[in-house]
C-alpha positions in Angstrom: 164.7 59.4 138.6 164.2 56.3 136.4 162.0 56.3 133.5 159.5 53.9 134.2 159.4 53.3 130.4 162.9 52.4 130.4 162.3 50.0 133.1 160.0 48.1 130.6 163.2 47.3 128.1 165.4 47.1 131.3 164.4 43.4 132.0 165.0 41.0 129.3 162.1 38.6 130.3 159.4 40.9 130.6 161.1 43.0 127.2 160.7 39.3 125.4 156.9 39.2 127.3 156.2 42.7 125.5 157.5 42.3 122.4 156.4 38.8 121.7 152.4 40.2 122.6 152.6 42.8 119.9 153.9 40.3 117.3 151.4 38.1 118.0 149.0 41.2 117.6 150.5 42.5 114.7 149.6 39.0 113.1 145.8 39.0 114.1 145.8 42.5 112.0 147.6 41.0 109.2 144.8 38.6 109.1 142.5 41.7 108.9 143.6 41.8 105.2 142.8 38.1 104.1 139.5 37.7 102.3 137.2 34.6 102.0 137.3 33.3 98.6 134.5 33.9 96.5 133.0 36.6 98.4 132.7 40.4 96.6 134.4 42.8 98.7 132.2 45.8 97.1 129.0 44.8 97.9 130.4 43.9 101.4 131.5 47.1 101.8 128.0 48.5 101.4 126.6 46.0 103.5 128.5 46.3 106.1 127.2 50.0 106.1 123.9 49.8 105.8 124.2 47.6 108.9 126.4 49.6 111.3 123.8 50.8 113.5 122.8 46.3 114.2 123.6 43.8 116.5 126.2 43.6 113.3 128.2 46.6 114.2 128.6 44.6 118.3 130.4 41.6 116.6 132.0 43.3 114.2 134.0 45.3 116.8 134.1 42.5 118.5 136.0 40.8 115.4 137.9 43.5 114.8 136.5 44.1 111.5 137.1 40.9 110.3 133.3 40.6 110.2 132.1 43.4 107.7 134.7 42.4 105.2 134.3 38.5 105.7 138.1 37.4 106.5 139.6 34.3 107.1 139.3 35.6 110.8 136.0 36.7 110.8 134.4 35.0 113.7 137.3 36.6 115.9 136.9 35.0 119.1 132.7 34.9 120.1 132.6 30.9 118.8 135.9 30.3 121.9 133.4 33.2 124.2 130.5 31.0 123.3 131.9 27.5 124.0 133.2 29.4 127.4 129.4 30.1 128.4 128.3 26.7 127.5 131.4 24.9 129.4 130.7 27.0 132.7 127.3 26.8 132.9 127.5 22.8 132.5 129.8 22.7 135.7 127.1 24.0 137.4 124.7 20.9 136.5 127.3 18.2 135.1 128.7 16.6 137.8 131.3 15.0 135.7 133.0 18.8 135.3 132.1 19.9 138.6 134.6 17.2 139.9 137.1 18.6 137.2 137.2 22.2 137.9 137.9 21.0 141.5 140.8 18.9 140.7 143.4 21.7 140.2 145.5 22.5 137.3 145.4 19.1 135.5 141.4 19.5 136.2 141.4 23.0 134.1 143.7 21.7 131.5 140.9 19.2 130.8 137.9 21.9 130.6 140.2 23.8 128.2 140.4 21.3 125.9 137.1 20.9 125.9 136.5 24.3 125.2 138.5 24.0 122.1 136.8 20.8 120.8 133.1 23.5 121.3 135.1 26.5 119.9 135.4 24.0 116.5 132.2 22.9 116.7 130.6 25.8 116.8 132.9 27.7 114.4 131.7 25.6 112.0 127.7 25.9 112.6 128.5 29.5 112.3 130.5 29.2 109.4 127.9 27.6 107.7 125.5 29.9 108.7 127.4 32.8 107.6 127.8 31.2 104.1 124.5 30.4 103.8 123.0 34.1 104.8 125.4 35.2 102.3 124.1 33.2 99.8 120.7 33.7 100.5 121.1 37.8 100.3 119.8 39.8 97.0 122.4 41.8 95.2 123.3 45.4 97.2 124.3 48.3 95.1 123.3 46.0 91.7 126.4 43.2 92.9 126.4 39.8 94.2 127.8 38.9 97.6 128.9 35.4 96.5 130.1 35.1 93.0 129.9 31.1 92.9 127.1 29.8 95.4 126.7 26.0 96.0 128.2 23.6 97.9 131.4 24.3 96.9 131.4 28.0 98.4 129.7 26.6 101.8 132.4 24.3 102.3 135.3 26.6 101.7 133.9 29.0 103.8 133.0 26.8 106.3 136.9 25.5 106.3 138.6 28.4 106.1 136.3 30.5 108.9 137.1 27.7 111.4 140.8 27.4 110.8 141.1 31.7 111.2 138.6 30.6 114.6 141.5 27.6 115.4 144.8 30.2 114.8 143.2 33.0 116.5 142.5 30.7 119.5 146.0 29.8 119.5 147.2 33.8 119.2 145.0 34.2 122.3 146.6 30.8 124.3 149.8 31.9 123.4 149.4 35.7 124.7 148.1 34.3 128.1 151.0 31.8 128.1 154.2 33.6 126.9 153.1 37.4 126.7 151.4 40.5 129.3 147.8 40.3 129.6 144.9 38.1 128.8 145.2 36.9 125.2 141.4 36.7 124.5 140.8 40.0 125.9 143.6 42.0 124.4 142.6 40.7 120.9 138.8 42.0 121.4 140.7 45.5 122.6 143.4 45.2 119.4 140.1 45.0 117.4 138.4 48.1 119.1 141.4 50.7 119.2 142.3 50.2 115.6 139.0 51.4 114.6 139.0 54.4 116.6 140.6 57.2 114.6 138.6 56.0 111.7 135.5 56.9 113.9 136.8 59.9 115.0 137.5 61.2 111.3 134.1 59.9 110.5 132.5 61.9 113.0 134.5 65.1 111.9 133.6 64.4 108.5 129.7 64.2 109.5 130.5 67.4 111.4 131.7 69.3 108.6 128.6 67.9 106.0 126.3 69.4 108.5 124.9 65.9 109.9 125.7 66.1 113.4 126.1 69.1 115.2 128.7 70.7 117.1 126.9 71.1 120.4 126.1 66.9 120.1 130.0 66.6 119.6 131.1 68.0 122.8 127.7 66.1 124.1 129.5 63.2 122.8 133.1 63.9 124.3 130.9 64.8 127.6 129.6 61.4 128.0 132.5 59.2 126.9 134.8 61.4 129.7 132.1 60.7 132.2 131.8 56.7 131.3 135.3 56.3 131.1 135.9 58.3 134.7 132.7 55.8 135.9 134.2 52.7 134.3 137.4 53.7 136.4 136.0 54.6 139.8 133.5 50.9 139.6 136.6 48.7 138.2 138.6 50.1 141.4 135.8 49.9 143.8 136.4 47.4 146.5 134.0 46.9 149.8 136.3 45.9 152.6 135.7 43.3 155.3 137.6 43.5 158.3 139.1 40.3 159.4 141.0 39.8 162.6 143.7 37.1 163.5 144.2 36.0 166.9 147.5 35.1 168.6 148.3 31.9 168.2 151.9 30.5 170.4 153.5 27.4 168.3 156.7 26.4 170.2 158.5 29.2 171.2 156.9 31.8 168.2 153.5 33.7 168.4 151.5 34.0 165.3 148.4 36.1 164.7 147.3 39.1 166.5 146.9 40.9 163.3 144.3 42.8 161.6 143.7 43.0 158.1 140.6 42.9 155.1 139.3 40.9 152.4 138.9 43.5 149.3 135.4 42.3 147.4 135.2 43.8 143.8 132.0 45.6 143.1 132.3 44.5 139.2 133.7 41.1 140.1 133.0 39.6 136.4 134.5 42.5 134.0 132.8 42.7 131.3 132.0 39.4 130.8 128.5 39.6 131.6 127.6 42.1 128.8 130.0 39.4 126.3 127.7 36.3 127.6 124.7 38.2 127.4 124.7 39.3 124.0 126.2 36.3 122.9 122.8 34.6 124.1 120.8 36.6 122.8 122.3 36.9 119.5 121.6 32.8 118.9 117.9 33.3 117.5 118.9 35.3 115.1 121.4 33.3 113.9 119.4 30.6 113.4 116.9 32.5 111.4 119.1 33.4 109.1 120.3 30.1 108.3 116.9 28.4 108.3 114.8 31.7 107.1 112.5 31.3 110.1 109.1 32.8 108.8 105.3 33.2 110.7 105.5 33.3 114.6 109.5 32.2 114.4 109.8 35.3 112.4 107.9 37.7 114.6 110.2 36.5 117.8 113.6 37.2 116.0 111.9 40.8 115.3 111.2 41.4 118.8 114.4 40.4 119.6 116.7 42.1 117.2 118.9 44.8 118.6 117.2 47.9 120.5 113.7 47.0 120.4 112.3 46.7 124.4 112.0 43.0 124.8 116.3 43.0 123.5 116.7 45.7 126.0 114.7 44.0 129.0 116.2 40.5 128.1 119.4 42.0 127.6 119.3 43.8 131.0 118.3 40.4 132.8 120.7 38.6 131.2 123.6 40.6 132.2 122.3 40.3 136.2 121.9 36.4 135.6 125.8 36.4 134.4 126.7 38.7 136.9 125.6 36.7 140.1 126.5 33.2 137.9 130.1 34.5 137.0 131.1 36.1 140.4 129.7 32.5 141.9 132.2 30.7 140.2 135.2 32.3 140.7 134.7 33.2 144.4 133.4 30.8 147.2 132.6 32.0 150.3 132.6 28.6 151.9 136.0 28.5 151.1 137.0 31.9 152.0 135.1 31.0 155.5 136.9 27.7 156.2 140.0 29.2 155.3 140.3 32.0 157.7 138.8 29.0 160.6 141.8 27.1 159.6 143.9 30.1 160.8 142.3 31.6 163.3 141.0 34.6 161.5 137.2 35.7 162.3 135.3 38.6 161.2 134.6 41.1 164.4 130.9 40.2 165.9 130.4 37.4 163.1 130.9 34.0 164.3 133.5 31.7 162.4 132.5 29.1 160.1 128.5 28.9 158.4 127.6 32.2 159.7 131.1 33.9 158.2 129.9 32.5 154.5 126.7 33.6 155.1 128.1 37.2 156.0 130.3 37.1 153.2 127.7 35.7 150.8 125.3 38.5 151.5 127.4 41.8 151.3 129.0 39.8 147.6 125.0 39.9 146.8 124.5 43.5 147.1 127.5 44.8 145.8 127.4 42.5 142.4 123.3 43.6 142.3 125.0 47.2 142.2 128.2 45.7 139.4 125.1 44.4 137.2 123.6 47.6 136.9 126.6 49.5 136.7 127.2 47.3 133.7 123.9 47.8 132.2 123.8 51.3 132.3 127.1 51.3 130.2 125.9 48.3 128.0 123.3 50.8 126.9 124.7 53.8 125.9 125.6 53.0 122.9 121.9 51.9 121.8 120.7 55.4 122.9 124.2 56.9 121.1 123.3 54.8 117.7 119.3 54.3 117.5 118.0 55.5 121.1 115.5 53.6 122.7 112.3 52.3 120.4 109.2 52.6 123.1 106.7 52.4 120.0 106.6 48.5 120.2 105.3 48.2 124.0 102.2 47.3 124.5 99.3 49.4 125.5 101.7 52.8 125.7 104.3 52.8 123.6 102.2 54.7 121.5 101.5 57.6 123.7 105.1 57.3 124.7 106.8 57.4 121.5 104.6 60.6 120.9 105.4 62.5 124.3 109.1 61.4 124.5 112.1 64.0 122.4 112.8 62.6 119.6 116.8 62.6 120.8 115.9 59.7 123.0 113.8 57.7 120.7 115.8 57.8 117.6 119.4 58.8 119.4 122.3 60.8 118.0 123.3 59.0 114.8 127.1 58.7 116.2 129.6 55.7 115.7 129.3 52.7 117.2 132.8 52.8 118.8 132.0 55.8 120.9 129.6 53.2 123.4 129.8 52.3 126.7 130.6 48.5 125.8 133.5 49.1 123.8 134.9 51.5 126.2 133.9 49.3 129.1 136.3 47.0 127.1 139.1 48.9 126.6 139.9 50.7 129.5 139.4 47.5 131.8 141.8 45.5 129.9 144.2 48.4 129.9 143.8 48.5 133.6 144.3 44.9 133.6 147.3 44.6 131.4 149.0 48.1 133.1 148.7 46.1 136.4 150.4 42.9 135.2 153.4 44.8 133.7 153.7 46.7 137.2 153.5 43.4 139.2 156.4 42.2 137.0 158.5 45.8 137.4 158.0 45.5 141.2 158.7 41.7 141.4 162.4 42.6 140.0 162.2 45.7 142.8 161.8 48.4 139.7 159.4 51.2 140.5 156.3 50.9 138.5 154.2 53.1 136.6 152.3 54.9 139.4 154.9 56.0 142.6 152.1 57.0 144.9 149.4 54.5 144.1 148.9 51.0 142.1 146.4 50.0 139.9 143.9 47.0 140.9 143.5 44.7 138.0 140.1 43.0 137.8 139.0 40.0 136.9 137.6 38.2 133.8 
């Protein structure tokens, strides 16, 4: 029996595929180790800690720890996630790119480049922004973040964050192009699985000092086994429609006659929902920082920094909105409708045409109603893991709540960040995804692939 491992190395093109990926990973870590000038290391180090438990710790994992440490690639890829939102939601109300994302490939070449022209634009608002915050920060542990501030510094910074933004766009381009997998999306998971055995040895380490306890360890193991099995069982959920062909006689052949399905994805948008979502509601923050919003501008940004109810209510909306918005993009059941019209096909006791989309339209409702909140069930574990959920600020009870609830679920378990439900949301579907491109290539050359009995379903985004 072949070793479907071998197979892998077997096929020179998809060996070249492979390989050429994990150089271009192997680069984006190199770039891991490439500081900002005139930035202290030390004192980012403690920073970076005291912050772990933030909306911080999200984009840090995000950048692969780029973030903490203040690289040259230290916006990772949210500024080209960003630009991403922006673009789709303007096809939507900008006729102009509405008539471009309909024009085919040379259509979508022209919205790419226009989402790298935004990705630069706002790398280097964000840039600046990061400069500036670092500027404007006291001293932690008795040392300065920025040895030189001024103009100079902001400028520097500002250059040398975009260009890491620019070549890291270009890694992920070039993985997409030339490689296995989406580039964008393996980069987030290269950043998320090297941190892993560092936050296993720091949660054996707070094991061992006595701050978490045995019993909330195997907790812990408990519930990442359980989201990991539900993050599997929702990415491979499909709800079938039935469609049936009839016979159809051209010349002397008969066509049709045939049954078969059209396989709807309960989580049609991946994970990008939670991505857009928090990337939203990151912005006000952001911009307080860089302005040093005080008064009622102040008092928003508090309300909406991370784990405090209105984040959590605005956070859960906003991963529904992206849900329904993203799974309206890429599927059309117009289209889907006219398309089996065309060729005969009809859904049994449906009629063809308006009332088919309409069909369609409404079971794709439900089922993504059922993805969004799938996906913020997962989005939220890790708050509870981190920080659990604050119910002191609600009006008129969070008092009486935060005084009746345990205190496990108001102030959570303490645990590493990388343990959530986003991050493994994050890895395990681009695995899936990635595992399920390699087999199409193994079975397009007639090799066996990596499961005899079954295949794996990729997913989309």
């Amino acid at each position: 029996m072949e070793n479907p491992l071998t197979n892998l190395f077997a096929v020179k093109d998809l060996r070249n595929r492979i390989l050429f990926t994990f150089g271009l990973l192997a680069v984006y870590r190199i770039g891991n180790h490439i500081p900002t000038p005139g930035v202290n290391q030390a004192a980012l180090v403690e920073m970076a800690r005291q912050l772990q438990n933030s909306m911080f710790g999200l984009y840090d994992m995000f950048s692969g720890g780029n973030l903490s440490k203040v690289t040259i690639f230290a916006l990772g890829v949210m500024p080209y996630i960003s630009s991403s939102i922006i673009l789709q939601l303007l096809t939507v109300v900008w006729p102009y790119l509405e008539r471009l994302s309909k024009e085919g490939e040379l259509g979508r070449r022209k919205i790419t480049q226009y989402t790298r022209y935004l990705t630069i634009v706002l790398a280097v608002v964000q840039a600046m922004g990061i400069a500036i915050y670092l500027e404007r920060q006291q001293e932690v542990a008795g040392l300065p973040l920025v040895y030189n501030p001024g103009w100079g510094f902001r400028l520097m910074c500002a250059l040398t964050l975009t260009t890491g933004t620019s070549f890291i766009m270009w890694l992920g381009e070039q993985i997409t192009e030339r490689g296995i997998g989406n580039g964008m999306s393996l980069l987030i998971y290269a950043g998320i699985v090297v941190g892993l055995p560092r936050a296993v040895l720091t949660t054996f380490d707070q094991m061992q000092t006595g701050q978490i306890s045995l019993l909330a360890i195997l907790l812990l193991v408990a519930v990442m086994v359980a989201v990991v099995g539900a993050i599997i069982f929702v990415e491979r959920g499909h709800r079938r429609i039935s469609v049936q062909y009839a016979k159809r006689v051209v010349g002397r052949r008969q066509y049709g006659g045939s049954s078969t399905h059209i396989p709807l994805k309960v989580n049609t948008g991946g994970v990008i929902p939670v991505i857009f979502a928090s990337s939203i509601l990151a912005f006000p923050a952001t911009v307080a920082g860089m302005f040093q919003a005080g008064g009622w501008g102040r008092a928003i940004v508090d309300q909406l920094a991370y784990g405090m109810p209105l984040y959590n209510l605005l956070y859960a909306a906003g991963i529904i909105f992206f849900a329904y918005f993203y799974t309206a993009i890429i599927f059309n059941p117009d289209d889907v409708a006219e398309n089996m019209r065309k060729y005969g096909g009809f859904i049994p006791g449906i009629r063809p045409g308006k009332r088919t989309a309409e069909y369609i339209d409404t079971i794709l409702a439900r089922i993504t109603l059922v993805g969004g909140l799938y996906l913020i069930i997962v989005a939220l574990i890790p708050e509870f893991l981190m920080t659990g959920f604050k119910v002191a600020p609600i009006p008129l009870i969070g008092e009486r709540l935060d005084a009746i609830l345990p205190r496990f679920i108001t102030e959570g378990l303490g645990v590493t960040f990388y343990f959530g439900g986003t991050s493994l949301l994050i890895v395990v579907g681009v695995a899936m995804d990635t595992v399920q491109q390699v087999e199409s290539q193994l079975i397009m050359r007639h090799y066996d692939g990596f499961m005899k009995k079954t295949r794996i379903r990729g997913r989309r985004g």
